[in-house]
TORNU-341382 format. One record per residue (C-alpha): residue in one letter; x, y, z. Coordinates in steps of 0.02 Angstrom, whole numbers, padded with zeros to 5 digits, always signed. Layout:
residues N
AXYZ/...
end
This chain:
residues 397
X+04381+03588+03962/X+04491+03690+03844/X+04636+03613+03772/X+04811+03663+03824/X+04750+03773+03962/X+04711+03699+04132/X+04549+03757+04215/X+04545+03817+04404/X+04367+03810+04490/X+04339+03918+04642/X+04237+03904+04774/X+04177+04094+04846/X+04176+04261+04753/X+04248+04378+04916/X+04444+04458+04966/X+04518+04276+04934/X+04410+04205+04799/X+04437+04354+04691/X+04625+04364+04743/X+04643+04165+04676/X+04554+04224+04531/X+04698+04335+04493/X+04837+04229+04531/X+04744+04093+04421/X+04733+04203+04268/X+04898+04267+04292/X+04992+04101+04297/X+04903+04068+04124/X+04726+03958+04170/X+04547+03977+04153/X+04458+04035+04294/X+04293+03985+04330/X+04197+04057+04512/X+04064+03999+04591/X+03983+04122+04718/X+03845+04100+04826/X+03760+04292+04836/X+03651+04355+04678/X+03779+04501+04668/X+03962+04551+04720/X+03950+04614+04897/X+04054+04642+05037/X+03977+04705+05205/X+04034+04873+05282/X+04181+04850+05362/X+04359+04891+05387/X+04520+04819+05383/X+04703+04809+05402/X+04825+04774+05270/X+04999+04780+05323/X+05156+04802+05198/X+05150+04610+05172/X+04988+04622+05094/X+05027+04784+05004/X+05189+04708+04917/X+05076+04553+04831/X+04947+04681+04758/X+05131+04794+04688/X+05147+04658+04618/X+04972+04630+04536/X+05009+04804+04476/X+04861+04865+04600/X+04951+04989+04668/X+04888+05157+04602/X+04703+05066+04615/X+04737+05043+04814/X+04809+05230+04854/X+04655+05274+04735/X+04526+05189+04870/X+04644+05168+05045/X+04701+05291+05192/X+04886+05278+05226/X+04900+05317+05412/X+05092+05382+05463/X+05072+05294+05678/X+04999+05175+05779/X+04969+05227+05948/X+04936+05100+06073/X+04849+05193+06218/X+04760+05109+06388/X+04572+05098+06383/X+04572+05154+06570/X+04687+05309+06593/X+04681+05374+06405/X+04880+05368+06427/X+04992+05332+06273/X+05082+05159+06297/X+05200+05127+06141/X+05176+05222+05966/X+05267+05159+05799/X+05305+05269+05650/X+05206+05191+05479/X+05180+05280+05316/X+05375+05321+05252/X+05457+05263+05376/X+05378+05083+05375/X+05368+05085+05168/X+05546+05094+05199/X+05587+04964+05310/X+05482+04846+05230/X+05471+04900+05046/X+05281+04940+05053/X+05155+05065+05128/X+05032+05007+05291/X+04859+05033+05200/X+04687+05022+05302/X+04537+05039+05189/X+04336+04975+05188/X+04314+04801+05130/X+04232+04847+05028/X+04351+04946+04929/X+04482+04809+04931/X+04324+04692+04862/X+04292+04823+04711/X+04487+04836+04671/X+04511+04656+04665/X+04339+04623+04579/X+04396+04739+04436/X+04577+04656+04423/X+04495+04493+04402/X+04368+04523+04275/X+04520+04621+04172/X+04639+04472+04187/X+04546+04377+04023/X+04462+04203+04053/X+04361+04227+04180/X+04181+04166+04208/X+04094+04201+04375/X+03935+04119+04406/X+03819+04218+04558/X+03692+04125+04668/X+03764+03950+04629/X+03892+03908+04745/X+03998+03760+04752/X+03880+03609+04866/X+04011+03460+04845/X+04158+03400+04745/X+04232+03237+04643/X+04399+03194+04603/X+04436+03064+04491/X+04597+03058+04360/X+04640+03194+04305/X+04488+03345+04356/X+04406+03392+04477/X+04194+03382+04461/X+04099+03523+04566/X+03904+03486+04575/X+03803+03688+04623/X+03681+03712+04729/X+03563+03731+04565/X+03604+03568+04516/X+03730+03581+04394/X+03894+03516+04384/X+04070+03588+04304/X+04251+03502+04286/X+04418+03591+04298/X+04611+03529+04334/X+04598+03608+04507/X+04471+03684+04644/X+04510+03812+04775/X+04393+03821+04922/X+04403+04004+04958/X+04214+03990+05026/X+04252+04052+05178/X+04255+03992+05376/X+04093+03867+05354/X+04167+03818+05194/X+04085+03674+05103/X+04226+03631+05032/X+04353+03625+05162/X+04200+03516+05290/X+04211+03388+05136/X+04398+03402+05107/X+04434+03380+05298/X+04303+03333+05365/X+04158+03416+05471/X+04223+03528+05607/X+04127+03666+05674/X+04200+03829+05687/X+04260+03877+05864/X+04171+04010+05952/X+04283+04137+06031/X+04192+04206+06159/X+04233+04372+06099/X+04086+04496+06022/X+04126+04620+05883/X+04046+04761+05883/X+04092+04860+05682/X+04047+05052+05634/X+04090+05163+05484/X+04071+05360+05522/X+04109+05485+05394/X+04249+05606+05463/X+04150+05759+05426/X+03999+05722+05530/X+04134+05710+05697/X+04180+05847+05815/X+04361+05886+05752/X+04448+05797+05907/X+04360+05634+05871/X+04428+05642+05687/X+04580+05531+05648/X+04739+05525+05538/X+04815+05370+05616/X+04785+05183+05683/X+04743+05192+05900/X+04721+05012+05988/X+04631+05053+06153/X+04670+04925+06271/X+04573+04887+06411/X+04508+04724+06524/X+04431+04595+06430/X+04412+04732+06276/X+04480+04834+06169/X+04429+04959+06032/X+04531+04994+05854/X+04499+05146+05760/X+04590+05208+05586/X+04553+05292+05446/X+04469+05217+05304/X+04432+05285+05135/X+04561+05404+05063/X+04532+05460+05267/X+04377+05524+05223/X+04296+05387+05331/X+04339+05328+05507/X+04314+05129+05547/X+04304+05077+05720/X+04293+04899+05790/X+04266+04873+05973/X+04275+04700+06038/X+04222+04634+06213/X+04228+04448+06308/X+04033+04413+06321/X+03889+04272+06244/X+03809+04338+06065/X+03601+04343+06064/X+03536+04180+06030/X+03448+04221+05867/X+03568+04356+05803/X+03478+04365+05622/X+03324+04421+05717/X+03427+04535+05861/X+03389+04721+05849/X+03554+04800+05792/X+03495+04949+05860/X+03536+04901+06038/X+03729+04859+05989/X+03761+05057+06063/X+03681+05051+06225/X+03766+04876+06273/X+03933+04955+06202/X+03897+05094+06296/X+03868+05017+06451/X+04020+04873+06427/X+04137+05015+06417/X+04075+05128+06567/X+04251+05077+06651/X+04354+05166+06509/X+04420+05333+06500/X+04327+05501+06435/X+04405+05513+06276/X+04364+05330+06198/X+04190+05337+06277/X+04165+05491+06195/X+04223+05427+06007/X+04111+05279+06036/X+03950+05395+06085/X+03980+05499+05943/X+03945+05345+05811/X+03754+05369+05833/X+03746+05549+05842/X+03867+05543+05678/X+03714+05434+05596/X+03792+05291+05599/X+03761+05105+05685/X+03831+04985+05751/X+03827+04785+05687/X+03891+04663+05790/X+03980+04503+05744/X+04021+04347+05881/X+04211+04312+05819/X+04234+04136+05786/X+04423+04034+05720/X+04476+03890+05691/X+04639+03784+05792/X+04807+03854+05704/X+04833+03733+05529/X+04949+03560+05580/X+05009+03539+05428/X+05010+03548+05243/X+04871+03405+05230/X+04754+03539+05301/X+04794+03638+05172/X+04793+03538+05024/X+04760+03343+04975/X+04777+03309+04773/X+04679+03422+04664/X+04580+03531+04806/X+04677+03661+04904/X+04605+03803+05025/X+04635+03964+05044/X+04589+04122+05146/X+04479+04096+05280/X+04407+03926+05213/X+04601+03869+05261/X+04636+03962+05418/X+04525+04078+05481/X+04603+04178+05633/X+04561+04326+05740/X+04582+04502+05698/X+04702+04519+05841/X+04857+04543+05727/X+04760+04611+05567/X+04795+04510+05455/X+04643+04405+05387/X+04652+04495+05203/X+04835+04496+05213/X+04862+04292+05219/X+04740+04278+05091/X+04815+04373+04990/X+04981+04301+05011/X+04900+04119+04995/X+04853+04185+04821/X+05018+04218+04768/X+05091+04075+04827/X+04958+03979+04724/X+05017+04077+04576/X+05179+04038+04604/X+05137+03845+04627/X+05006+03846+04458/X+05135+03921+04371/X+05266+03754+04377/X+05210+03700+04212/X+05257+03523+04184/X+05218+03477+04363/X+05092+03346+04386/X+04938+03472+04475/X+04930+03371+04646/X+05109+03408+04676/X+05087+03592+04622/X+04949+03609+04751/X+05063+03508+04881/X+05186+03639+04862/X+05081+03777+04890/X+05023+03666+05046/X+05212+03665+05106/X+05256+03835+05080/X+05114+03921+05182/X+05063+03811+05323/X+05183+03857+05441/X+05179+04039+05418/X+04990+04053+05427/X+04974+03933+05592/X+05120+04054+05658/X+05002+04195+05623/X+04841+04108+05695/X+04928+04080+05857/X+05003+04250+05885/X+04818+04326+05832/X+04751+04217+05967/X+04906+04263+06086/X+04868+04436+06055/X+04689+04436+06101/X+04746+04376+06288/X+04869+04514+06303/X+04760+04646+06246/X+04598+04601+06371/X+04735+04545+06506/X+04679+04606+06668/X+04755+04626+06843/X+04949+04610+06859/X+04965+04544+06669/X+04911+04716+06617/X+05003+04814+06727/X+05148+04711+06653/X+05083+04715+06475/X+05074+04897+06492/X+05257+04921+06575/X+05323+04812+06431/X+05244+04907+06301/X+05318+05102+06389/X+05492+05009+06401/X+05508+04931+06238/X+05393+05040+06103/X+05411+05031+05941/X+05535+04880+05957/X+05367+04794+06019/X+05237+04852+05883/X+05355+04809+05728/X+05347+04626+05656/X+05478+04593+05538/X+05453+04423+05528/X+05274+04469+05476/X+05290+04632+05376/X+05454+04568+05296/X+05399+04398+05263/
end
């Protein structure tokens, strides 16, 4: 271990991993990553970053990388899934930077994974180590002992399981708990703008809303790309690495035969654009109790290892991020024994992120409400509008 500056281990090489590589570098340690895959990969996919998540990479200084790589829609629409009819809308792109200090970004994974893959290995001590991930863990006095999956073994002051939702680290940490199926089925595509009819193409962020589904589309990629998510109540195939992606469009197809002309025509054109879709069952975890879930002496979580939620309030990237800079914050308290550093970083996030898991899953049942819930859900959301779409105590927090 080097002398006179603490070592951090970590557990997973993806949005958080690389985001607690960061914050570990920055706050003055050695970083040293463990990652599972023979190569830096994240699968094709969009995603949501509201101004909460923006403000922490500002911060980073990662701005001018993000509007390098992002779209920067200026509404959300929220229409029905049956009638095509606009429910609410809420002004984003100045108006919410604003408000909140911070643009509303929506980019490919992928792009977010490159940007903070490239801060990381520019921050200085950093070692990643590919296709040897993190199998169990040892604390004794003062370090932490990781043994890999090759067979090797490395010490630090600190590890951060940021292996994901069947993290090893947090099953040995906590205990093992199997992740929670949803009952809700993903179904992901990525369609280059240019290969749409022009009245398919997008500029903004529309939630379709519908019983027991709904379908998100945004732009993605400077808003070259469009990404479009469409997720419905059903059971996944029973041997999904061997299921034929290439029936994901007919079942989508036929799942959304009750929905209005416009959506079903966006979510024909995917094929005929060349692209697929993949689908993904959506499983969580229970909301976080308290900070022992979060940390316990020299281990902490963080990302989806610590709370994974649904995508129901967009915000998966956005907590990990925000976990990473609280673990900055925490690493840098130099002088403070490390268990009580991590114990802070315990106390100051678990009640926002178990706030956010429970409105994600709160969400879910108000957008696939059906019968008199939706014709309420939908009244609420004409009569109240923006007032309804804006989270201050999420964007502001």
């Amino acid at each position: 271990m080097q002398q006179n500056k603490q070592v951090v281990l970590i557990a997973g090489g993806g949005i958080g991993g690389l985001a607690a590589a960061i914050a570990a570098s920055r706050a003055g340690c050695a970083v040293r990553l463990f990652e599972r895959a023979p190569a830096f990969a994240e699968v094709g996919a969009g995603l949501q970053l509201g101004p909460n998540g923006v403000r922490r990479l500002r911060d980073w200084g990662l701005e001018r990388a993000l509007q390098a790589v992002a779209a920067f829609p200026e509404r959300l629409q929220v229409r029905s899934a049956v009638t095509g009819a606009e429910l609410a809308a809420m002004p984003l792109g100045a108006d919410i930077a604003r408000r909140y200090g911070a643009a509303y970004a929506t980019l490919h994974r992928a792009d977010l994974h490159g940007l903070l893959l490239g801060a990381a290995q520019s921050q200085g001590d950093l070692q990643t180590h590919l296709a040897d991930a993190v199998a169990r863990h040892r604390q004794s006095d003062g370090q932490v002992t990781v043994t890999l999956t090759s067979g090797a073994t490395a010490a630090g002051d600190v590890l951060i399981g940021a292996d994901g939702l069947r993290s090893v680290t947090r099953a040995q940490l906590l205990g093992e708990q199997a992740a929670r199926a949803s009952g809700h089925l993903a179904y992901r595509a990525m369609v280059r703008q240019a290969d749409l009819p022009a009245a398919l193409r997008t500029a903004q962020v529309t939630a379709w809303l519908g019983p027991r589904l709904h379908v998100v589309q945004y732009p993605v990629r400077r808003g070259e790309w469009m990404n479009i998510v469409a997720i419905r109540h059903g059971t996944p195939p029973a041997d999904l690495d061997g299921w034929d992606h290439a029936a994901n469009a007919a079942d989508l197809e036929s799942a959304l035969s009750g929905t209005c002309a416009p959506l079903q025509d966006t979510v024909r054109a995917v094929p005929r654009a060349g692209s697929g879709w993949r689908l993904w069952p959506l499983s969580d975890r229970p909301p976080v109790r308290g900070p022992l879930d979060l940390a316990r002496g020299r281990v902490a979580l963080l990302g989806d290892a610590a709370h994974p939620m649904r995508p129901y309030l967009a915000q998966g990237a956005g907590m990990a991020i925000e976990d990473a800079a609280a673990l900055q914050a925490a690493l840098e308290a130099a002088g403070t024994p490390m268990a009580d550093r991590l114990r802070h970083y315990a106390s100051q996030r678990w009640q926002r992120v178990a706030r956010v898991q429970a409105r994600a899953q709160r969400n879910g049942r108000i957008f696939h409400a059906v019968g008199p819930v939706r014709w309420g859900r939908d009244l609420a959301l004409r009569w109240g509008g923006a007032r309804l779409l804006d989270l201050p105590w999420l964007y502001g927090g």
